[in-house]
Each structure stands twice: as structure tokens, then as C-alpha cells.
C-alpha positions as CSV (number, residue, x, y, z in Angstrom):
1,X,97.2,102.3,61.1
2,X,97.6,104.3,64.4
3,X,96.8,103.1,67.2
4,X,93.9,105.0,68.8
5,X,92.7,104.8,65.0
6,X,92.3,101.5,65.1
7,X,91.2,100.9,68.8
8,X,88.0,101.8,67.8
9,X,87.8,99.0,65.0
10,X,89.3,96.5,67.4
11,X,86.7,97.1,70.5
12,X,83.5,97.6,67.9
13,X,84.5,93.9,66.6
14,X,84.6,92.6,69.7
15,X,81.5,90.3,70.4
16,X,79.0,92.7,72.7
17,X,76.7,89.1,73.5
18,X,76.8,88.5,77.3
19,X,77.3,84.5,77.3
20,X,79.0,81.6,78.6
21,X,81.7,79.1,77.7
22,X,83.6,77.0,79.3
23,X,87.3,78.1,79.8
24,X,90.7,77.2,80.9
25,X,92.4,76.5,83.4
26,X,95.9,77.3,82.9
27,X,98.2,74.4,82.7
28,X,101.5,74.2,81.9
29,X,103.9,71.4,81.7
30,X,107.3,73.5,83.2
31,X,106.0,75.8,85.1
32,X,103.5,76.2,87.5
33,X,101.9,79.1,89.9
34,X,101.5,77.8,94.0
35,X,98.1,79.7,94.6
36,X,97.5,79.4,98.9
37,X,94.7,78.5,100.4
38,X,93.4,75.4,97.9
39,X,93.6,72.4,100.0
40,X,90.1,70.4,99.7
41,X,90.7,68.7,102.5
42,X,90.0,71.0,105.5
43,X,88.3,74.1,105.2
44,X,91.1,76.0,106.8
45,X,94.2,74.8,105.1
46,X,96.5,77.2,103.6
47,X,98.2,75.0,101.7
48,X,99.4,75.4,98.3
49,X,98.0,74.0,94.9
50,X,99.6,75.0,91.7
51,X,97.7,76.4,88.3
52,X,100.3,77.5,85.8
53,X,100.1,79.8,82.7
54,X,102.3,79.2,79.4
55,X,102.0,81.0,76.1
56,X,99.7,78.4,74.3
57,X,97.0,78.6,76.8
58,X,95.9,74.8,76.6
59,X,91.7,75.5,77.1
60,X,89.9,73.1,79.6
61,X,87.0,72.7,82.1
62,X,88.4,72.9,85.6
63,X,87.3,70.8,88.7
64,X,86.8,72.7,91.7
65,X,86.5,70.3,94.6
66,X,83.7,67.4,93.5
67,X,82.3,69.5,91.2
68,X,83.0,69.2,88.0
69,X,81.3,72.3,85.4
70,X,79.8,72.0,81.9
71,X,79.5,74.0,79.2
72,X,76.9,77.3,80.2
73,X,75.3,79.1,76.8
74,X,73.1,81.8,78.1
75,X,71.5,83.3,74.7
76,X,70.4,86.3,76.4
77,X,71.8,86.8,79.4
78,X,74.7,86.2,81.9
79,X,71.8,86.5,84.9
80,X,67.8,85.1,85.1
81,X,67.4,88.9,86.8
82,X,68.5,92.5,86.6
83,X,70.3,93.2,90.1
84,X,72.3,96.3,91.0
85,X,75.0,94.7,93.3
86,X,75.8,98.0,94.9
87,X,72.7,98.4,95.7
88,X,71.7,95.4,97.5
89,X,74.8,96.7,100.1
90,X,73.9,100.2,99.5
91,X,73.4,100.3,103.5
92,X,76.1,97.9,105.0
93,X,78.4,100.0,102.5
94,X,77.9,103.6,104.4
95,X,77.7,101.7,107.4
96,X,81.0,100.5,106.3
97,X,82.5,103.9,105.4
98,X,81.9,105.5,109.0
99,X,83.5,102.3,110.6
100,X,86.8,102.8,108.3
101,X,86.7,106.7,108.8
102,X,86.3,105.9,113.1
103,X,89.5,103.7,112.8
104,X,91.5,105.5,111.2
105,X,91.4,108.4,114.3
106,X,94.9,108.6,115.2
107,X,96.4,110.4,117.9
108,X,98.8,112.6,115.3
109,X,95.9,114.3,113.0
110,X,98.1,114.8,110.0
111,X,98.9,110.6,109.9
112,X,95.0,110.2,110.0
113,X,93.8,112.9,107.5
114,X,96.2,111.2,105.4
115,X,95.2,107.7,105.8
116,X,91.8,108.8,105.2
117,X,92.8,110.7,101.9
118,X,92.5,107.2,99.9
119,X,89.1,106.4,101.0
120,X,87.1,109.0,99.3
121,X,88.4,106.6,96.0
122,X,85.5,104.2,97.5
123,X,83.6,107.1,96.0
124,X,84.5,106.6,92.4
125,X,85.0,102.6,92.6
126,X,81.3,102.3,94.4
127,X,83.8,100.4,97.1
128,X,84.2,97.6,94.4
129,X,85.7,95.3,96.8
130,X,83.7,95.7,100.2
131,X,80.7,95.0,97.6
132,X,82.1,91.3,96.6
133,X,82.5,90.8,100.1
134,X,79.4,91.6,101.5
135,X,77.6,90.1,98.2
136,X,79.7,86.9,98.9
137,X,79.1,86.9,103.0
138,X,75.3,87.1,102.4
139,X,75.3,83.9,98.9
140,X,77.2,81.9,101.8
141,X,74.8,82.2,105.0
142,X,72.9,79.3,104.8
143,X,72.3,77.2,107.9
144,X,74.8,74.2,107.5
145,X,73.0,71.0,109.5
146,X,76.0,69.6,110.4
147,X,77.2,72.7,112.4
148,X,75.4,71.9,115.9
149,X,76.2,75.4,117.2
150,X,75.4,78.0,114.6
151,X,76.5,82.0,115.7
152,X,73.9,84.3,115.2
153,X,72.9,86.1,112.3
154,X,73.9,89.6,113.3
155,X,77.3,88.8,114.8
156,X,78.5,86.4,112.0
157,X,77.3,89.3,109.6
158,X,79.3,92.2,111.9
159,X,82.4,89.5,111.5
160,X,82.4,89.4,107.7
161,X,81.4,93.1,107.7
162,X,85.2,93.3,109.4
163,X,86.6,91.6,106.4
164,X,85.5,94.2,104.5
165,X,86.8,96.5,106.4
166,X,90.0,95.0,106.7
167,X,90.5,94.3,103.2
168,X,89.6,97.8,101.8
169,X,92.3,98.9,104.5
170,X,94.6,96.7,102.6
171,X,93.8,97.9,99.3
172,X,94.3,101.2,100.2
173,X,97.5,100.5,102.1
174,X,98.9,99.1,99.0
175,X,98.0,102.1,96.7
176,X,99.1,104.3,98.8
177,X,103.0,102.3,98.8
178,X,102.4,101.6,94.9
179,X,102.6,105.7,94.7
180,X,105.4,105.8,96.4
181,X,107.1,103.1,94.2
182,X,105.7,104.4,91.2
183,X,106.4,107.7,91.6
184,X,102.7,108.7,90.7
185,X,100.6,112.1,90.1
186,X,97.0,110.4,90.5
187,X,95.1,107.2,91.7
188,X,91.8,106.9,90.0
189,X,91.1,110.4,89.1
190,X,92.9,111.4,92.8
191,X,95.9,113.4,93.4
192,X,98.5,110.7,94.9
193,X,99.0,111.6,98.7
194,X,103.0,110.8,98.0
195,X,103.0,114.2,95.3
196,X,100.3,116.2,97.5
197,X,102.1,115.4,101.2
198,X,105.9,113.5,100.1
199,X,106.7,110.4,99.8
200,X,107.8,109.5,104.0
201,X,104.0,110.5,104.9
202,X,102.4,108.4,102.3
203,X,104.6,105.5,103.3
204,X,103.8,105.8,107.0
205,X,100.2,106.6,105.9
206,X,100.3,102.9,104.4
207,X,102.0,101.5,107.3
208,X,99.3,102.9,109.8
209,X,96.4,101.5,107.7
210,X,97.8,98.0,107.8
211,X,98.5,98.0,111.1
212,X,94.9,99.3,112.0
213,X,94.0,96.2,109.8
214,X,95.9,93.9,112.2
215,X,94.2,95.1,115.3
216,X,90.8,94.7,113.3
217,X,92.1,90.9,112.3
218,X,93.1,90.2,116.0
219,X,89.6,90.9,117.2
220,X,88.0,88.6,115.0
221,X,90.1,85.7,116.9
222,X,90.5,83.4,114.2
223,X,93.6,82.3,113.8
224,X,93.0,80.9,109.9
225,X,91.1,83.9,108.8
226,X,94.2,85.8,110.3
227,X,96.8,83.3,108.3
228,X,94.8,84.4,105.1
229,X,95.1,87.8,104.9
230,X,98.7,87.6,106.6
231,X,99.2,86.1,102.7
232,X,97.8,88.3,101.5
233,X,100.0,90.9,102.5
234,X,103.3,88.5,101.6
235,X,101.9,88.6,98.2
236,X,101.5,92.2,97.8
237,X,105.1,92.7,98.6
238,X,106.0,89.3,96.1
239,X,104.0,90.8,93.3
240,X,105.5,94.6,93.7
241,X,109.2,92.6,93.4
242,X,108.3,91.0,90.9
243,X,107.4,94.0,89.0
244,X,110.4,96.1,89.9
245,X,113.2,93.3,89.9
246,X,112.5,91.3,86.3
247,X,114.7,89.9,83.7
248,X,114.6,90.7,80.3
249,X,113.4,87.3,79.6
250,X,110.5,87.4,82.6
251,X,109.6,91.0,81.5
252,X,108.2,88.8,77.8
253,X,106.8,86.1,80.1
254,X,102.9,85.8,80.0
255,X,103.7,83.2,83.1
256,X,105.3,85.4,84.6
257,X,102.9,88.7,83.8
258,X,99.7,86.7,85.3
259,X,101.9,85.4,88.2
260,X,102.5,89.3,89.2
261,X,99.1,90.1,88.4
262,X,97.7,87.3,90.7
263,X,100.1,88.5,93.9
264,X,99.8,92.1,93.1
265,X,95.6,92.4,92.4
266,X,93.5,89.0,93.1
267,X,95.4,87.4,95.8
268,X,93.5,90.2,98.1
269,X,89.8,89.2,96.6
270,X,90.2,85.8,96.3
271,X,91.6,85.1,100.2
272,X,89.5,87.2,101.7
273,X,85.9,85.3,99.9
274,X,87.1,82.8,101.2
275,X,87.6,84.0,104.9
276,X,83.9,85.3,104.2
277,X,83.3,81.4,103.7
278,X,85.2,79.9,106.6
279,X,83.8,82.9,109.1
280,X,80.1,81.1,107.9
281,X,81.3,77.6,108.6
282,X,81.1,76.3,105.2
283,X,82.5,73.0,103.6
284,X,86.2,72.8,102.2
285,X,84.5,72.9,98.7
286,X,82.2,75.9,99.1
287,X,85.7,77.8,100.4
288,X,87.6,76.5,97.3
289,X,84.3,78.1,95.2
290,X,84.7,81.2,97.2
291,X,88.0,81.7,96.5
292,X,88.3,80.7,92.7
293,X,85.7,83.5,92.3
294,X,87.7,86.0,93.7
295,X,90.9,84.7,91.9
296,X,89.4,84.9,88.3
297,X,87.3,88.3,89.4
298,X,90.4,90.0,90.4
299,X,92.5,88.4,87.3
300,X,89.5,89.5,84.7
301,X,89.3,93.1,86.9
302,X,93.3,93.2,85.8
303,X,93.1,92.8,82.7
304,X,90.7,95.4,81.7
305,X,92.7,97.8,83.6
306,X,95.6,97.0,81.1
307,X,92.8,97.3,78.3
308,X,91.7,101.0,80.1
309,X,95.6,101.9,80.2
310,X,95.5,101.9,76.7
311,X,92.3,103.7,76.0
312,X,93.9,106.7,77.4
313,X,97.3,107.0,77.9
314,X,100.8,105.1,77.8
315,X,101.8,106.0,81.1
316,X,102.1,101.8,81.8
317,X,104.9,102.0,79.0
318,X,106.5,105.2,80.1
319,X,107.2,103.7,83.5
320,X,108.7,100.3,81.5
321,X,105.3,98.1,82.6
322,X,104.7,95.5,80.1
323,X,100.9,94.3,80.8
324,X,98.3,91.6,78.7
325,X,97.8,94.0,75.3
326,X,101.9,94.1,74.3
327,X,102.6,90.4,75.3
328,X,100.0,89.4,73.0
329,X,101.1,91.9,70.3
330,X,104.8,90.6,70.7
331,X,103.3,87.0,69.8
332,X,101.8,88.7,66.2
333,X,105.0,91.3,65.8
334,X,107.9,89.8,67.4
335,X,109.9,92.6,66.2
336,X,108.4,94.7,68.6
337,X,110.3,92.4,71.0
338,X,113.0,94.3,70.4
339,X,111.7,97.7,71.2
340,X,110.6,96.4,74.6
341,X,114.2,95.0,75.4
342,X,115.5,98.7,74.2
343,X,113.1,100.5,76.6
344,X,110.5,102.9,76.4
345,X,112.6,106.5,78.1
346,X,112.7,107.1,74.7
347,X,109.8,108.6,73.4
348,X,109.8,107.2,69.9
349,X,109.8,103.5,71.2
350,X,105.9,104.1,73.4
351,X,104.7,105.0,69.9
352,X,106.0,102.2,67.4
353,X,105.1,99.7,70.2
354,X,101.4,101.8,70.0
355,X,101.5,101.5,66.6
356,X,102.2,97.4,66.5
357,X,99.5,97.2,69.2
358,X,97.1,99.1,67.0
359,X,97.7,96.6,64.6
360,X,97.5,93.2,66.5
361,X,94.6,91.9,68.4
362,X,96.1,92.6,71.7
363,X,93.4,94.5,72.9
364,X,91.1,92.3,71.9
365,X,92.5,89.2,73.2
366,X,93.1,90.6,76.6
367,X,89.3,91.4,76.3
368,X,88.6,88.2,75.4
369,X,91.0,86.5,78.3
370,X,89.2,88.7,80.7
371,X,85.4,87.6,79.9
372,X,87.6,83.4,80.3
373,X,88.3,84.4,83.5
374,X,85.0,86.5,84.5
375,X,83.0,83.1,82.9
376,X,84.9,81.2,85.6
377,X,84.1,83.1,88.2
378,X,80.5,82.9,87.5
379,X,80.6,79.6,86.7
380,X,81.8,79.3,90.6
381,X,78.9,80.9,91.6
382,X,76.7,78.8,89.8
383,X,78.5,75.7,91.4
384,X,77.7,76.7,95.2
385,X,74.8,74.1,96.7
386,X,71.0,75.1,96.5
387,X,69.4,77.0,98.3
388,X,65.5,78.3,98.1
389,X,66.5,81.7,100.0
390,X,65.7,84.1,97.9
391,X,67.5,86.2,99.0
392,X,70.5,84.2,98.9
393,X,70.0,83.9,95.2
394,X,69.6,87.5,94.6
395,X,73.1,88.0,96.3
396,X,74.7,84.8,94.0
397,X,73.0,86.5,90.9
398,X,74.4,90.0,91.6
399,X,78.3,88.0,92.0
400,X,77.7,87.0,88.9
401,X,76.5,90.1,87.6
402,X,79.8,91.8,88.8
403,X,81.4,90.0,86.3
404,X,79.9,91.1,83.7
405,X,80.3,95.0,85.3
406,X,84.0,94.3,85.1
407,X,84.5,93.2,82.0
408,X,82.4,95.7,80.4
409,X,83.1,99.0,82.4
410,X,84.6,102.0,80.8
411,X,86.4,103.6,83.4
């Protein structure tokens, strides 16, 4: 059975009901993976608590903070309401746009034309990321009676606004470096600025936006929000490393793969919800919510990028990237272990390791991994204290609708 022959069999037997389950938390015995920023104890610790991955997935309920989540069925459907996410920001989110086109003025025009080059992705993505945060800013504003000085509405939302700002910066930074490092003809449907203007003005286009991000994290004068998204950044460079500099051995590792995929894609969401959190003065455990929905949003967005790479193309393969889909073909067909360690610059190799895939349920256990983590991150949601603010709830309603938006989108 070819592969794109059978794709089509695979993804129509894939279950289409919208509900929930309880799901893992990744645990493993030998190894584990140090994820910042998950000390209960203080609300703006950075230090380290492991989750690890291994190849037989042990299932279970995890415990963020004191609360402790059961088992969500939802017959019907993942929210009580209908609510467009990107709507609800629609404003903030142009407002948003002019702020990132004003800071990226530079006094050499070429360096700033081609910083902004990126941005008109946000087009495409509906600024995917800048809508979590604002989404997640306005679910956490609630009046907290044991803060005695609470900062206004407007400038706590301008502050959080920056993290938005700042993060999309990052984003973009890194795509434009992953060109670069990739060698790359197109970023979502746009003509890579390393193949339209060369490789050294793409890397210095990076450079500029993060340090633009800097001066944007400096003015918020918070020096915990600032150690956040300095990881951030460490973990960009960690996953990208990773990616160019592993063993044989790793290269097979599902560990390893969701380690990378962590550093290189929801290490950015994840630390930045929760500097949305500690910006709004909330608890140690509403900061560990924040951030676990980012973690597993960003790990479930991942994965359905692997399960879009193969909808389309094999460029993943043709650059030697092993993602979700294979390692969980290579569990069914370990033969085709042997045509990863051989390499895929020979032609022949992308399509018998296309053709095993077509065979397995790689797709569709990637798909179904996703939805684990996209449950969890809902399940965070659900988990934040209660509130009668409507419009609180409609924001919390639309995070978890996002969820279901990434695990189900196309494109």
C-alpha cells in the first residue's frame, strides 16, 4: 500500500468525536526531561522539575500543584460555547501588529524591511501565539484579595500585551535562524528571507529582532519575567543542537525526539503563559497551570506539524529529520530502522520509509498523542479557580477551544 494511498484510510479511521480522557504524564524510570520554571513553591522560581518520556508511555493523571484532575467525558463537545479565539483579540491583535512593525524601525532600512519580512506570516497563522497570550492574560485577571496593591487594569493589560510582543519577536527570530540552518526555500507558504536576501542578512535580521526583544523585556522591569524568556532563548539554541548534533542511537529515541520538540517549539508558549501569570500576581499553582497549558499546546501544535509534513511532502526526511510518524512506524517495522541509520540522500530510502509509514499507524498515533497532550492542556484550563466573570470564562473556554483548533487544522 503506498503511502499517500493509504493516508487517507489512516486519518478517515481516526476517531472525529471531540472528547476528553485523562492522559499521561510521561514518566520514565532512566531518563527524565528538567522542564524550568515548575517550582510550586514561589511563583517566580525557575527552578527545574523533571517529566521524562520512554517508548512505553506509562498513561496516568498528573497533579499539577494541589490539584489533582479526573477523568473529563464531554459527549458533545470539548467547550459549553462556540468561541472564535481570534476574535475575542481581533483588536489587541492589530493593535499588536503596528506595535511590532514601530519597533522594528531601524536606523539601516534594509536590516528593518527584513526583520519585518517574517511578520506578514502572522497573516496566515492568525498570530497563533500572540492569541494564547492575550487569551491567557485576560482567563488570569482576576482581582487576587490577598494582593493589597493591585496595578491597574490598562497597564497590567499594556504589560502582558508586551509579552506578546516579545514572544512573537522570538518566534520570528528563530525561524528566521532555523532558515538559515535548514537551508530553506519557504516558511509557511513564505519565501525564506535567507534564499530571497542570503544567508548573513537573515542571520543579522534574527539577531536584531531578539535584541529589540531585550529592550522590550528590560522595560517591563521584572527581573523573573526577564529570567523566563532569557530560557527561553537557551532552549531554542539547546533544541536546534540537539537536532543538528545526534547520535544514531538519539536520532531513534522518542525521549529524545519530544525532548528537542519541547526546547525547540513549547518551551516559548509555555514560559511565556506563565510570565502572563506572574505579571497578574497570581498564586505559584495558577503559574504552574499556565505554564503546563502552554507546554502540552505547543507539544500537541508539534506533533500535527509532523502529521502536516507528511500530508504533503517529505522534505523532513530529505533534510535527515526523524519526527513522531517514523518513530512510531520503526516500533511496527523495525526494519525500517535500518533505512533511517543508512540515510535518506538517497532517494529510494524517503520512499520505502513512506511506504512502511503508509502501512503503520504512525500517523495515527501521533494524532492520537497530540489530542493526549491538547486534553492536558485543557484539562489545565479547567483546573484554574472560579470565577463568575464572564468574560473571564469566555477567554478560558476559547484556550480550550484552541486546542481543539490545533489538533484538527489542516494547514
Amino acid at each position: 500500500m503506498s503511502f499517500r494511498g493509504g493516508f487517507s484510510r489512516i486519518s478517515s479511521k481516526f476517531p472525529r468525536k471531540r472528547s476528553f480522557f485523562c492522559y499521561p504524564s510521561f514518566i520514565g524510570p532512566h531518563r527524565h526531561l528538567h522542564v524550568p520554571g515548575q517550582d510550586h513553591s514561589r511563583p517566580d522560581s525557575t527552578q527545574e522539575e523533571s517529566f521524562g518520556f520512554r517508548g512505553s508511555y506509562p498513561w496516568r493523571c498528573p497533579v499539577f500543584g494541589n490539584f489533582r484532575h479526573q477523568l473529563y467525558r464531554e459527549s458533545s463537545s470539548l467547550v459549553e460555547e462556540e468561541v472564535d479565539p481570534f476574535l475575542l483579540v481581533a483588536d489587541e491583535l492589530s493593535l499588536l501588529g503596528n506595535n511590532l512593525r514601530a519597533m522594528v524601525v531601524a536606523e539601516v532600512p534594509v536590516l528593518a524591511s527584513s526583520a519585518e519580512h517574517f511578520f506578514k506570516m502572522g497573516v496566515e497563522e492568525k498570530r497563533f501565539r500572540p492569541t494564547v497570550l492575550l487569551l491567557m492574560g485576560t482567563a488570569l485577571n482576576v482581582c487576587l484579595p490577598e494582593v493589597s496593591v493591585c496595578e491597574s487594569a490598562d497597564i497590567l493589560r499594556e504589560r502582558q500585551r508586551c509579552i506578546a510582543e516579545i514572544t512573537e519577536m522570538i518566534h520570528v527570530a528563530s525561524l528566521l535562524h532555523d532558515g538559515v540552518l535548514d537551508d530553506a526555500e519557504t516558511r509557511r507558504g513564505v519565501g525564506s528571507l535567507n534564499l530571497v536576501k542570503g544567508n548573513k542578512l537573515a542571520v543579522l535580521a534574527g539577531d536584531f529582532l531578539l535584541s529589540r526583544a531585550c529592550v522590550a523585556l528590560a522595560s517591563l522591569e521584572n527581573t523573573e519575567v526577564a529570567s523566563l524568556l532569557a530560557i527561553v532563548v537557551e532552549h531554542l539554541v539547546t533544541g536546534e543542537t540537539m537536532q543538528m548534533s545526534s547520535t544514531s542511537e538519539q536520532r531513534l529515541s522518542m525521549d529524545y525526539y519530544m525532548q528537542k520538540t519541547y526546547y525547540k517549539t513549547a518551551s516559548l508558549i509555555s514560559h511565556s503563559c506563565k510570565a502572563i501569570a506572574l505579571l497578574a500576581g497570581q498564586t505559584a499553582e495558577v503559574a504552574m497551570l499556565a505554564f503546563e497549558y502552554g507546554k502540552n499546546l505547543g507539544l500537541a501544535y508539534q506533533l500535527i506539524e509532523d502529521v502536516l509534513a507528511f500530508t504533503g511532502t517529505s522534505t523532513s526526511l530529505q533534510h535527515g529529520i526523524i519526527t513522531a510518524p517514523i518513530l512510531f512506524a520503526m516500533e511496527e517495522f523495525p526494519q525500517l530502522i535500518e533505512v533511517v541509520h543508512q540515510g535518506f540522500d538517497n532517494p529510494n530510502n524517503v520512499d520505502i520509509a513512506l511506504e512502511y509509514l503508509g502501512k503503520s499507524r504512525g500517523i495515527q498515533r501521533t494524532r492520537e498523542l497530540a489530542l493526549e497532550h491538547a486534553n492536558l492542556a485543557a484539562v489545565a484550563i479547567r483546573s484554574l479557580p472560579e470565577t463568575d466573570d464572564e468574560e473571564v470564562k469566555r477567554c478560558r473556554r476559547a484556550l480550550i477551544d484552541l486546542t481543539h483548533r490545533v489538533i484538527t487544522r489542516k494547514k
